[in-house]
C-alpha positions in Angstrom: 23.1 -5.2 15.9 19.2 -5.4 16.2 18.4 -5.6 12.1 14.8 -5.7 13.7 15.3 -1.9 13.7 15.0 -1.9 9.6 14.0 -4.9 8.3 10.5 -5.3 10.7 7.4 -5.0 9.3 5.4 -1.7 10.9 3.7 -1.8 13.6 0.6 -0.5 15.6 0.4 1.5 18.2 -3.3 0.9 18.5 -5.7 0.3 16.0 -4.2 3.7 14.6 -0.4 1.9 14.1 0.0 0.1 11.6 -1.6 2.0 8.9 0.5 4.6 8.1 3.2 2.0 6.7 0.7 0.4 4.8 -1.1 3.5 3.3 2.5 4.4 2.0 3.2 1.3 0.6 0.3 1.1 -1.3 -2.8 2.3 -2.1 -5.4 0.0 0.1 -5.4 1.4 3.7 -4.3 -1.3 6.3 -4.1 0.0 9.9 -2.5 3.1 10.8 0.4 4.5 12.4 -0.4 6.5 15.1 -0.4 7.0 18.6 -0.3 9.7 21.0 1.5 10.7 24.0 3.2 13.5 26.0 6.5 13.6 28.1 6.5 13.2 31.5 7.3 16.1 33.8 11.4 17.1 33.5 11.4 14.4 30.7 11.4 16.5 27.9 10.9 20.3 26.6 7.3 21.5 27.4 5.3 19.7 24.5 2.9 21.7 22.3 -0.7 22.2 23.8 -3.6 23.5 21.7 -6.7 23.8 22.1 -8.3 23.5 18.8 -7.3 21.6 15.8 -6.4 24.6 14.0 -4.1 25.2 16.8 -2.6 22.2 16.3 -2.5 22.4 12.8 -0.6 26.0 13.0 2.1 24.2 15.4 2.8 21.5 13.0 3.0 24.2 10.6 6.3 25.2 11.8 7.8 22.1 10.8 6.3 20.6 7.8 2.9 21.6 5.3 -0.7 20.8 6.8 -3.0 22.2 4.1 -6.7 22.2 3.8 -7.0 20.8 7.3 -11.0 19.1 7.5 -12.7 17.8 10.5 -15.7 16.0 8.0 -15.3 11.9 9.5 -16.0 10.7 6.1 -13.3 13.0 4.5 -11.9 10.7 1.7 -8.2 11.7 2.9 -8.7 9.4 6.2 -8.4 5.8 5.1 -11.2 4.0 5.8 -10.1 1.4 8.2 -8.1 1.8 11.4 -8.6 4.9 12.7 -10.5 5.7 15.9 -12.1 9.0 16.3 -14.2 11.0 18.7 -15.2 9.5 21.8 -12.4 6.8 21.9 -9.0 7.2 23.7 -9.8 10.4 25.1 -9.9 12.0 21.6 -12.3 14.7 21.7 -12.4 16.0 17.7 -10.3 14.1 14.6 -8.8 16.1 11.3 -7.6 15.6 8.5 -4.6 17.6 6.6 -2.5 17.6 3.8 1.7 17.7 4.2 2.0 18.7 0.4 5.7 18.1 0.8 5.8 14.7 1.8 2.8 14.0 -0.5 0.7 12.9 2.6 -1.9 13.1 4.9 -1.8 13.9 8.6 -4.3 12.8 10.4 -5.0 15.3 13.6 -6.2 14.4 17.2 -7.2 16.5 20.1 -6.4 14.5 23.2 -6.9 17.0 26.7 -6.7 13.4 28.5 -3.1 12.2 26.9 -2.5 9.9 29.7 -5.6 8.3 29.1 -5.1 8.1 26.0 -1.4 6.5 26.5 -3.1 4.1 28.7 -5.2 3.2 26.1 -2.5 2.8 23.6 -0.1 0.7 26.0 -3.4 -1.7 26.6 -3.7 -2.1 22.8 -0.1 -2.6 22.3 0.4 -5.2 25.3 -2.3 -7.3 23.5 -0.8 -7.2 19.7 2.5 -8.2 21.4 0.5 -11.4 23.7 -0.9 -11.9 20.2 2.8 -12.5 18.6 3.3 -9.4 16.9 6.7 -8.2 17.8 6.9 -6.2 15.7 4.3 -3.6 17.4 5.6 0.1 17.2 8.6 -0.6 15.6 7.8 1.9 12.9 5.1 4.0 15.0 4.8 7.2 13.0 2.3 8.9 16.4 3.5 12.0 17.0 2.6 13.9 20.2 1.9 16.9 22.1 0.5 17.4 25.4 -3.2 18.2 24.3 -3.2 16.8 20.5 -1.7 13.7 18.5 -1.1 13.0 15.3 -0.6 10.0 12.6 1.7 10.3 9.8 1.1 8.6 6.8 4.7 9.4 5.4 7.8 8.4 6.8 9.2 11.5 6.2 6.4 14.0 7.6 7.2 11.8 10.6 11.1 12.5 10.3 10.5 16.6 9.5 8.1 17.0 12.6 10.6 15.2 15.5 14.2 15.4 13.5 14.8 19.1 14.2 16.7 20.1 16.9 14.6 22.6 18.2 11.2 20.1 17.6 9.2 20.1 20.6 7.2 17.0 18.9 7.7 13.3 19.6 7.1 9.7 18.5 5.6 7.6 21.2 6.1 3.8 21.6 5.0 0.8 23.8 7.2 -1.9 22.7 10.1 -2.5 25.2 12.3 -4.1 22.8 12.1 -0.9 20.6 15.8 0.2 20.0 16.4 4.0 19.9 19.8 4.4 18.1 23.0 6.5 19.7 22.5 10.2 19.3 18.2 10.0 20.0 16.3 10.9 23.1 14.4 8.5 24.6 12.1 9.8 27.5 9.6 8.8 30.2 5.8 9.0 28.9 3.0 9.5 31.1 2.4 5.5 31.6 5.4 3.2 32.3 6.2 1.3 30.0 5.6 3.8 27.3 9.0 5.9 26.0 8.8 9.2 23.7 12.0 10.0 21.0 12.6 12.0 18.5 14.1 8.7 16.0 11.2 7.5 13.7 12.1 3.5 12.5 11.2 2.4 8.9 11.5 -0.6 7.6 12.3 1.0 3.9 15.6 2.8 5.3 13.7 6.0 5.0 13.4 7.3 8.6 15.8 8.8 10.7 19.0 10.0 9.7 22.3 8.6 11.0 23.5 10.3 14.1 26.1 8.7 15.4 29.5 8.6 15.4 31.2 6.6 12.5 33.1 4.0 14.4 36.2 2.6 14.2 35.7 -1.6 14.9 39.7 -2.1 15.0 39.6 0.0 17.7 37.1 -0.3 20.2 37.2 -3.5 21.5 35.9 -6.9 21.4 32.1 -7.5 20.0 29.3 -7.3 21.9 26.1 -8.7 22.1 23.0 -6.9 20.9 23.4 -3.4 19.5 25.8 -1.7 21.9 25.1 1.6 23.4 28.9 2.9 22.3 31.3 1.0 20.1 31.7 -1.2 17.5 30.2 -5.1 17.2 33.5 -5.5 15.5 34.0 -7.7 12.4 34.4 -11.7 11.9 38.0 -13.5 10.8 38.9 -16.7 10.1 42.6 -18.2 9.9 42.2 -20.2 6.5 39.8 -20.4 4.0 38.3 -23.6 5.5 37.6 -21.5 8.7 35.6 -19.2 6.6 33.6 -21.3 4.7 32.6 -22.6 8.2 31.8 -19.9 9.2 29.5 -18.6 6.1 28.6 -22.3 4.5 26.2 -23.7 4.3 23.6 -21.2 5.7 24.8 -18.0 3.9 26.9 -19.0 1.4 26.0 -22.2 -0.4 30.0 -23.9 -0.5 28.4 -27.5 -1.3 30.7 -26.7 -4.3 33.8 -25.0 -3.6 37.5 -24.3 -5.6 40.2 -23.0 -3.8 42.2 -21.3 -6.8 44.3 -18.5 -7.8 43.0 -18.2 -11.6 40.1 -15.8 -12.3 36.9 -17.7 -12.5 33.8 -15.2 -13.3 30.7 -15.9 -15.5 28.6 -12.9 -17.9 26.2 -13.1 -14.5 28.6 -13.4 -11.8 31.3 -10.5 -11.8 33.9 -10.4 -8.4 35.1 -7.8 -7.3 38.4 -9.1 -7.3 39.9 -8.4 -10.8 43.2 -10.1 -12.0 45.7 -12.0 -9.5 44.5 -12.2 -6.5 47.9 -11.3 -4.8 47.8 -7.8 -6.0 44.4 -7.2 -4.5 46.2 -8.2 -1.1 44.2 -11.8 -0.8 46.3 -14.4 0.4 43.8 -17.3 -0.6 40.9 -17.3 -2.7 37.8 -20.0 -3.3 34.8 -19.6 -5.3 31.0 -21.3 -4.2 28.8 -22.3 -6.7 28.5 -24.0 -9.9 30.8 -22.8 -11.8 29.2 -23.9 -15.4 30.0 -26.1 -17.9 27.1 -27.9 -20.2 24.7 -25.8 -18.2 25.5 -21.9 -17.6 27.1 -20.8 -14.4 25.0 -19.9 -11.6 25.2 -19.0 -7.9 28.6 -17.7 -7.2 30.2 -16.2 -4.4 33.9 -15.8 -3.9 36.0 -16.3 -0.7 39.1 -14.6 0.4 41.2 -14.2 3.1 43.4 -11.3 3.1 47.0 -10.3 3.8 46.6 -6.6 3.1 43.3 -5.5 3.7 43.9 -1.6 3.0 44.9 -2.8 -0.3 42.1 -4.8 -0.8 39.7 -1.8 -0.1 41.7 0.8 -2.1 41.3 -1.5 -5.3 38.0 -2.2 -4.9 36.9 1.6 -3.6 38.7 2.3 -7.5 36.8 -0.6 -9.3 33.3 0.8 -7.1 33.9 4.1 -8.1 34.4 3.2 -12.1 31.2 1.1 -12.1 29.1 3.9 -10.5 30.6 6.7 -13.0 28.2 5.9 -15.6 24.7 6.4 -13.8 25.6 6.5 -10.7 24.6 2.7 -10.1 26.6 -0.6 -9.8 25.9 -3.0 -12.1 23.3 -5.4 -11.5 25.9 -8.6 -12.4 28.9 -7.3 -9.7 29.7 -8.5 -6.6 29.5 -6.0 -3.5 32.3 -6.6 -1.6 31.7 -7.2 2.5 35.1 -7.7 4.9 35.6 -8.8 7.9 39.0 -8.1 9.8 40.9 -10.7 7.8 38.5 -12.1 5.4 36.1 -11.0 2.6 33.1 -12.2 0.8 32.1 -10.8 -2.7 28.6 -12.1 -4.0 26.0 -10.3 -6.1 23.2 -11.6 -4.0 21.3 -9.8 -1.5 20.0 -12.5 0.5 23.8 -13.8 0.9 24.6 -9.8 2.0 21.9 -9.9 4.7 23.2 -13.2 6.0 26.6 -11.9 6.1 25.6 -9.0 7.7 23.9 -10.9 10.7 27.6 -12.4 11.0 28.5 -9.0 11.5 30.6 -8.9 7.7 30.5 -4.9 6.9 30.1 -3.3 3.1 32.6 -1.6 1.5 31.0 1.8 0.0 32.4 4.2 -1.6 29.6 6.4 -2.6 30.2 10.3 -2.9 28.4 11.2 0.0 26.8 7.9 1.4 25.7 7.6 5.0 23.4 4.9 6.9 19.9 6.0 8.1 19.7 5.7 11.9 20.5 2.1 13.9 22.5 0.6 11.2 25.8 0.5 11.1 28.7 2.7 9.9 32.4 2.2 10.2 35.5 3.7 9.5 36.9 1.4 6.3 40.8 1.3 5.6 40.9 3.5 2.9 39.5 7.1 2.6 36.7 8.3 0.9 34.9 4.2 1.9 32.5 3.7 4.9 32.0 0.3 6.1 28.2 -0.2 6.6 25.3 -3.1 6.8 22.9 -0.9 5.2 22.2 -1.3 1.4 19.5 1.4 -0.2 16.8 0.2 -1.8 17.3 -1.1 -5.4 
């Protein structure tokens, strides 16, 4: 699956882009996130048209807040750098609002010329991505109508202005290698090579929610390459446990030291999932990576398994899960997260391990009252009810 879709650094759309990430994330402006565009004839339902600011501030209205809307340029709410006004792009008058929900600013353009001003925002985008910058409107928070645009400086005034159903609103890109998850629209702009949806990326998790279908990978098939359309990338196996260090080690899972062995090894900082004899846990051989202490304390651990009964493995460890997150709702910072494959299983406490695994398409087991996966990552049907299998991790 493309992880771009999360873990990507936001992008711009223009000079407006990449802000809106960054005036999130912390309190120095960088560039913005925003750029506008309409949908092409028959491509989408007739977008919003005002012809004031205040109209369009009355139309975002009926999705989200827009308070105390100001068209004064040196209004302090508009950060300081990255945002083009009057005059450029076709924009004919800028505002400035207030999505007291979100906690927010919206920053407001008229645009009567939206294909111009698409053009413009393609032109600007083709050159960040000559630049190197792949990662151009992967996270554009531009919404559009047909005479105005806006840039949202949350993630989630983006996701309450294009998320509902009956939202006439839209996100505009220029990137081609943008992915638009199942269950999103993805429609022709004005300019080709521009695309309009209603799924807004975020590198933090906290865009779109999941709309797919929670697959099944035992299923559906062998794995395909890239993020599929339908279906399941399916999951790794391996025959032994030297087949799945190969597979993991050495550029995941450090196994320069490994012990193949059936007694519990564990450390105070290093917790497996696996508790006990491995047998009852339905693991048919186990191995532990790392050092595993002695003069000096234990450090880097991971454990290895493969698995003759993998329903049993899950329901034990959706049990164990469960315990751990009884007390405040979080798992402890010292136990292993437990990630399967069809036959196999890692259990490690580190995150960069978990995102390596993940790119070798290991899924986690969680068993969270409730949990699902924002948009474009994915989420499987685990063995044992109650437990998704998934590659995304909130976070910490």
């Amino acid at each position: 699956m493309r992880l771009q879709r999360i873990s990507a650094a936001t992008a711009a759309l223009a000079a407006l882009t990449t802000l809106a990430t960054a005036c999130e994330d912390s309190p120095k402006p960088g560039p913005p996130a925003a750029s506008p565009s309409a949908s092409a004839p028959g491509a989408a339902p007739a977008s919003p048209t005002a012809a004031t600011l205040a109209g369009a501030q009355a139309h975002v209205q009926q999705y989200t807040s827009c308070e105390n809307l100001s068209t004064d340029p040196n209004d302090s709410r508009v950060p300081l750098s990255g945002f083009i006004g009057a005059g450029d792009w076709g924009i004919t008058e800028r505002g400035v609002c207030t999505d007291k929900k979100a906690r927010g600013e919206i920053v407001l353009f008229l645009t009567p010329d939206m294909k111009a001003f698409q053009q413009a925002a393609k032109d600007h985008a083709a050159k960040l991505l000559a630049e190197g910058r792949g990662d151009t409107d992967l996270a554009s928070r531009t919404v559009v109508g047909k005479t105005f645009a806006l840039t949202a400086l949350k993630t989630a005034t983006a996701v309450s202005l294009v998320d509902p159903p009956n939202s006439d609103l839209r996100i505009l890109s220029c990137n081609p290698d943008v992915f638009v998850p199942e269950g999103f629209k993805k429609e022709k702009a004005l300019v080709e090579g521009c695309f309009l949806t209603d799924y807004v990326n975020s590198p933090d998790g906290q865009g779109s929610p999941h709309r797919g279908a929670v697959r099944d990978p035992s299923t559906e098939g062998a794995a395909k390459p890239g993020q599929p359309s339908t279906g399941s990338l399916g999951l790794p196996s391996a025959g032994s446990i030297a087949e799945l260090k190969q597979l993991v080690s050495p550029h995941t899972v450090d196994c320069t030291s490994m012990k193949v062995t059936d007694e519990q090894v564990q450390s105070i900082d290093y917790m497996p999932v696996v508790d006990g004899p491995a047998s009852a846990w339905g693991v048919k051989q186990r191995a532990v990576c790392g050092q595993l202490g002695g003069e000096q304390r234990a450090h880097n651990l991971n454990w290895l398994d493969t698995v003759s009964d993998m329903k049993t493995l899950q329901t034990k460890a959706k049990a164990a899960q469960l315990a751990d997150l009884k007390d405040d709702g979080r798992l402890k910072a010292t136990a292993s997260k437990l990630l399967v494959g069809t036959n196999i299983a890692v259990e490690t406490n580190n995150a960069n391990v978990r995102r390596g695994l993940h790119q070798l398409q290991f899924l986690y087991l969680n068993c969270e009252t409730g949990f699902t996966a924002p948009a474009g990552y994915r989420l499987e049907k685990a063995q044992v009810e109650g437990c998704v299998l998934t590659n995304y991790e909130r976070p910490s």
